[in-house]
Each structure stands twice: as C-alpha cells, then as structure tokens.
N, C-alpha and C positions, 0 to 999 in steps of 0.2 A: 694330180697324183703327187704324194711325195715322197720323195726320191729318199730320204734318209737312210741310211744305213751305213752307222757308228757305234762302233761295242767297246769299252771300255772296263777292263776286270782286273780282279788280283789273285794270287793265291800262289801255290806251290806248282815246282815246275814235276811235272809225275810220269813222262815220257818220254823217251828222248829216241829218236831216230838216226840213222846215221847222215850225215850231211853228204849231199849229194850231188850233180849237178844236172841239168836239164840239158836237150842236145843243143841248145843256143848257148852251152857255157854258162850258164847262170846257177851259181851257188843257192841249195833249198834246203830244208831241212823240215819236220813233221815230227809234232814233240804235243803230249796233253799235259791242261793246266787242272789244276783240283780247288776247286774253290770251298772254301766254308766262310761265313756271314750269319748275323743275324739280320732281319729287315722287317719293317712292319709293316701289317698287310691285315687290312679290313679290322685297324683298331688294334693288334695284337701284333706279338714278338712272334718270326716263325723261323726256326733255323733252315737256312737252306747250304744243302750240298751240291753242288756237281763236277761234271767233269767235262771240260770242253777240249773239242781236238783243232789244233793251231798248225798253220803253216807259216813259213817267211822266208824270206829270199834276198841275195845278196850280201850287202854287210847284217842285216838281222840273222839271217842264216847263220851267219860264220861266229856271230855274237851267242846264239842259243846253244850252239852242236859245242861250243865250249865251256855251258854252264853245269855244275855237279845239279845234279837231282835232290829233289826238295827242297831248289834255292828259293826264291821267294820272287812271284815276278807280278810285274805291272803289265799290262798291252792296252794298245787301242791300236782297235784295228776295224774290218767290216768282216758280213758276213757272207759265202760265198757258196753254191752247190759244191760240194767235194770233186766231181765227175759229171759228165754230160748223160751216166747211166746211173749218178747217185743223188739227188737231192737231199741227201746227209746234207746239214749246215758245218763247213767249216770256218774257223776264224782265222782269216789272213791280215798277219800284224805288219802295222806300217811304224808303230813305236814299241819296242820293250825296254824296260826299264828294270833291273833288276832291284831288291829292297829286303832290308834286313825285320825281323819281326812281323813277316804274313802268317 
C-alpha cells in the first residue's frame, strides 16, 4: 500500500478564520484557498477552478490569521478527514509561502 499523501497548490487566500487556540494551547487557524490554473487533460487545455478548505497551526497559524485576503499563497501540506463525523477532505499545511502574481 502506498502511503502518500502530498498536496501542493497555489492561488488566492479567500477565507480567513479567526486564529484561535486548541485546549493544549496550540495556535490554529481555518482559512480557504481559491485556485484558478489551466492544465491539460486527455490532449486539451481545461480551465480548472476550485476551492479548498485549509488548516495550520502554530507559527503557520500565526503567519496566515495575519495575511490580507486575496494575497496570493503557496501550501504543501497533506490531506486529512476534517472531523471523526466528516470525511470532508481538509488540507493541513505544513509550508505556506506567500507570492506576488497568483
């Protein structure tokens, strides 16, 4: 079986949560990314949109909860059930990187 699970995206930061802490003290924060791309797919150009919902914690926390909205952000992170009652995919970033021109 393999184990992988690595996501890597860019786009615009389009939600932003308030930063918060967990009861271990641990700074989080919950913010979606909006991606637009082109990519080609079975020989052709296909535009893709979406919108993925992000978490991160600690110094990523504290880095996101003070970015303006619609800055322009990098992550790599993996994917994770939202909740033990949600298997929603969420993306828990272990790098962001903010970027000028997404």
């Amino acid at each position: 079986m393999d184990d992988a699970n690595r996501v890597e995206i860019s786009g615009r930061l389009h939600a932003l949560g308030a930063l918060r802490y967990t009861p271990a003290g641990i700074p989080v924060v919950e913010f979606r990314l909006s991606h637009e791309s082109e990519r080609a797919e079975a020989g052709v150009l296909r535009k893709v949109n979406a919108e993925i919902d992000a978490i991160a914690f600690e110094s990523l926390a504290r880095l996101v909860a003070g970015a303006a909205l619609n800055s322009g952000i990098r992550i790599e992170g993996f994917l994770a059930a939202k909740s033990r009652n949600s298997n929603k995919p969420v993306l828990h970033a272990t790098r962001i990187e903010f970027i000028e021109g997404v």
